[in-house]
C-alpha positions as CSV (number, residue, x, y, z in Angstrom):
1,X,-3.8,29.9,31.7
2,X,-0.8,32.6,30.4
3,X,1.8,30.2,31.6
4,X,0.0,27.1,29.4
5,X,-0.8,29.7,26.3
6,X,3.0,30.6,26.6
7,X,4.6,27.3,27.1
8,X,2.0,25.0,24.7
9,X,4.7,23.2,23.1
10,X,7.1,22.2,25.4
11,X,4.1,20.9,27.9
12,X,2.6,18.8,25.1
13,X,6.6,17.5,24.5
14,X,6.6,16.5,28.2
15,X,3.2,15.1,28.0
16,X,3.9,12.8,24.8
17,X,7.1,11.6,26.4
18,X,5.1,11.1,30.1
19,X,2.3,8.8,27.6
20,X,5.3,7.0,25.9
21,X,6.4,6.1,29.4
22,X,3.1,5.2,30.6
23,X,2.5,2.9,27.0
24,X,5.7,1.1,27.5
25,X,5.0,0.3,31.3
26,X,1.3,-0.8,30.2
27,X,2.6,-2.9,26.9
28,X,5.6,-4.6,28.9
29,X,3.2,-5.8,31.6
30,X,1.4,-7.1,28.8
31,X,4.2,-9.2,27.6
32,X,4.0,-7.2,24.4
33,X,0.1,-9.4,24.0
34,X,-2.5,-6.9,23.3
35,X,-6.5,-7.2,22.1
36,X,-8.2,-4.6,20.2
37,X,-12.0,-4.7,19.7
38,X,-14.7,-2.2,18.7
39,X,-15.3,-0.6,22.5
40,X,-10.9,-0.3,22.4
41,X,-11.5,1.4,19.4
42,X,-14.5,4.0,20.7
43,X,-12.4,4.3,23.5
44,X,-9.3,5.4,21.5
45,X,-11.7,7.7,19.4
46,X,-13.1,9.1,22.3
47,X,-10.2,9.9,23.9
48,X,-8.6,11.6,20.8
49,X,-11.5,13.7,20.5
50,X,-11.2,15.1,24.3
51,X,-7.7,15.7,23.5
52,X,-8.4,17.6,20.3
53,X,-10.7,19.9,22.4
54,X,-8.6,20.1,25.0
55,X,-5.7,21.4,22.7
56,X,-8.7,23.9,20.9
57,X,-9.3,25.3,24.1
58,X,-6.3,26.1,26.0
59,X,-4.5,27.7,22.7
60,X,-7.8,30.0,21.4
61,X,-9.1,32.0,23.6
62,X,-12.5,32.9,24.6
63,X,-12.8,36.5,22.1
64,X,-11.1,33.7,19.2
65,X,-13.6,30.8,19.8
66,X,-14.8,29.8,16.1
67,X,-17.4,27.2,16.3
68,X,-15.9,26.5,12.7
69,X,-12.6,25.8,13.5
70,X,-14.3,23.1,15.9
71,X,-15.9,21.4,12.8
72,X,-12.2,21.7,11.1
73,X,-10.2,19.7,13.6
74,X,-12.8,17.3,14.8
75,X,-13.9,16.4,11.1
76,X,-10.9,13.9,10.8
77,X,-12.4,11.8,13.9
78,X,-15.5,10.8,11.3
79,X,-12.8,8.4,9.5
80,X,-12.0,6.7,12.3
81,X,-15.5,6.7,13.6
82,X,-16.5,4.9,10.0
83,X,-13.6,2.8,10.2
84,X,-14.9,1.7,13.8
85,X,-18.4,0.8,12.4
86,X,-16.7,-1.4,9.1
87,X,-14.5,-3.9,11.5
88,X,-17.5,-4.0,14.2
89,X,-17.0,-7.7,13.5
90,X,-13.3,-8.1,14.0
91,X,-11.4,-8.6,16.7
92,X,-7.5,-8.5,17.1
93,X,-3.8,-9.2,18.5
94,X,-1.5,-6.9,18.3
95,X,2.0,-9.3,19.2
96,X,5.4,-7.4,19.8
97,X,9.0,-9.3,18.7
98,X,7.4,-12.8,18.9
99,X,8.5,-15.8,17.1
100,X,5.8,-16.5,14.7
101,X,5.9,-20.1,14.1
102,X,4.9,-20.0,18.2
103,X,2.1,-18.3,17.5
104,X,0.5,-20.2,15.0
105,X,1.3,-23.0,17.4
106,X,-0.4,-21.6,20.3
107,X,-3.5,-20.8,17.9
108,X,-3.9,-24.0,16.4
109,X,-3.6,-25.9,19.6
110,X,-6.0,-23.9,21.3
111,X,-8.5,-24.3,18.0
112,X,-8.2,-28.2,18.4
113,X,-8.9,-28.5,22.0
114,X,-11.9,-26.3,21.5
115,X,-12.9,-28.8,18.5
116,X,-12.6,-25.7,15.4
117,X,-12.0,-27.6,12.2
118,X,-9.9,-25.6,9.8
119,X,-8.2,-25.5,7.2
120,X,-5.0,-22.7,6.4
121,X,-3.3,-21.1,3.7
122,X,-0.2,-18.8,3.5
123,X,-0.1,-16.1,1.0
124,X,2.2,-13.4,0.6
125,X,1.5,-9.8,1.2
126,X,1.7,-7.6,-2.1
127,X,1.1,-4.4,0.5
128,X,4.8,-4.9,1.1
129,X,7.6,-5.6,-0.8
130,X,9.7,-7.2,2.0
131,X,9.5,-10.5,3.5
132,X,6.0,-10.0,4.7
133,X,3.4,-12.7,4.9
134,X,-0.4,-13.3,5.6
135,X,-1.7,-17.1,7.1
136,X,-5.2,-17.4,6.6
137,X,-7.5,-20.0,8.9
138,X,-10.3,-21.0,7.1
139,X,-13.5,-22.3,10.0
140,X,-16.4,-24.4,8.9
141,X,-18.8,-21.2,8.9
142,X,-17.1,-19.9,5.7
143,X,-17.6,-16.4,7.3
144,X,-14.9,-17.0,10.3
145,X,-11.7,-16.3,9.4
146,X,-8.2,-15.8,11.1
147,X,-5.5,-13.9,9.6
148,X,-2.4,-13.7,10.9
149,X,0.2,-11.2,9.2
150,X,3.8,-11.8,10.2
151,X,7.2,-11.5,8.8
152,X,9.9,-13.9,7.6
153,X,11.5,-12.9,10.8
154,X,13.5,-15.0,14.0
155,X,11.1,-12.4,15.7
156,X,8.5,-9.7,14.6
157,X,5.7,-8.0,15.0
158,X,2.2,-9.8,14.5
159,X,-1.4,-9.4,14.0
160,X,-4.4,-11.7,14.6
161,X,-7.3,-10.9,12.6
162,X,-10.7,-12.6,14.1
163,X,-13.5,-11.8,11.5
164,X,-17.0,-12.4,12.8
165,X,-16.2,-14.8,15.9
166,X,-18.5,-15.0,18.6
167,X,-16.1,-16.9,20.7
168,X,-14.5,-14.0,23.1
169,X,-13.5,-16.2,26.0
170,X,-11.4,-18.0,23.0
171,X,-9.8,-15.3,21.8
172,X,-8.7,-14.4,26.0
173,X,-7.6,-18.0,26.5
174,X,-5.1,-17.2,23.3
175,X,-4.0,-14.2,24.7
176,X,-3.2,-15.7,28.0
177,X,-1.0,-18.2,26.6
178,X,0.9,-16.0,24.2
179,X,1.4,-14.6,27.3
180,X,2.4,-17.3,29.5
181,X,4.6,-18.8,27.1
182,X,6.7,-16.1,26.3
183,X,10.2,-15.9,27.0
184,X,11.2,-13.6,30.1
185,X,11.9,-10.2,28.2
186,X,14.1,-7.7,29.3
187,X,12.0,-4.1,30.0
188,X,14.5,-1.6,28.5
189,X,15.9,-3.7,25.7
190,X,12.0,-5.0,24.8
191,X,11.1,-1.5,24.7
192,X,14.1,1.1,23.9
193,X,13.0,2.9,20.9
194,X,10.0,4.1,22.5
195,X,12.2,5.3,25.8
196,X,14.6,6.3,23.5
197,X,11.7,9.0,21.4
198,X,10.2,9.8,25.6
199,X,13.9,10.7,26.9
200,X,14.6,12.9,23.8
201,X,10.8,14.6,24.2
202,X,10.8,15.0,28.4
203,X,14.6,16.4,27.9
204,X,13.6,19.2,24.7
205,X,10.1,19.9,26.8
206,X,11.8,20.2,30.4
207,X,14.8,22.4,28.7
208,X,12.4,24.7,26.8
209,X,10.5,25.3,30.4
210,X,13.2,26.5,31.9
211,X,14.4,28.7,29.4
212,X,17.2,27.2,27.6
């Protein structure tokens, strides 16, 4: 317990690079093609929280313990919490370096062999000032809605917005052919800023341990 109290920092340096590692493994076998739902979020909550406590209790010791500074540190998690509860209804994508005009493609094939009707609309995003852009998919229940915010990019980053649809196997069969569509990608080019940020932390937190 000494040897954690004494070396806190360098051991959480190690552990963020070891996660980094671990994210980039999980989001490359993913082809870069992830979902996010309410249980993801509750998950990602929950998980924050046991780290929080974790963190409380191996750097305040027993004599120290402030039920208080519990109440301080895990306040924060009620945004999130409220946040979960507000997009209970929405699902998403989260697309890495994707070309975007493929995307839509994929979508609105997969809407017309499932018989969805729709009609879109591209806007532009005031939240930016760059070249970002939002395409909206209107369904017949005028309370379905797909969003889809991309950039005026070759490739970027995207999200898929699913407001209120019930369809979940539609939403996987979209997902499966982003990913089975996708280019071969190359694992260290497709994913070298977040190496790049792990190498830097593993190196500072291994040299730190042994006392350079």
């Amino acid at each position: 317990m000494d040897y954690i109290d004494q070396n806190i920092f360098p051991l959480f340096l190690v552990f963020l690079g070891v996660m980094l590692i671990v994210a980039a493994i999980t989001s490359f076998l993913q082809k870069g093609v992830s979902t996010v739902s309410t249980s993801d979020r509750f998950q990602g909550i929950l998980i924050t929280g046991f780290v929080t406590l974790g963190l409380i209790w191996f750097t305040t010791s027993q004599e120290n313990w402030d039920g208080n500074l519990l109440y301080f540190t895990l306040g924060p998690l009620l945004v999130p919490l409220a946040m979960m509860f507000m997009q209970r209804k929405k699902d998403e994508i989260h697309i890495e370096k994707y070309v975007p005009q493929d995307v839509m493609n994929i979508l609105e094939r997969n809407l017309k062999d499932k018989g969805y009707s729709y009609k879109n609309d591209v806007i532009a995003n005031e939240e930016y000032i760059s070249s970002n852009y939002i395409t909206m998919y209107y369904l017949d229940d005028p309370h379905q809605t797909i969003k889809i915010k991309w950039k005026d990019l070759e490739i970027s980053g995207l999200e898929v917005e699913f407001q209120h649809f019930p369809n979940k196997d539609f939403i996987k069969e979209v997902v499966g052919d982003l990913r089975d569509e996708r280019p071969p990608i190359n694992f260290l080019k497709f994913k070298k800023i977040s190496l790049s940020f792990a190498a830097v932390a593993i190196f500072i937190g291994v040299m730190q341990l042994l006392g350079f």
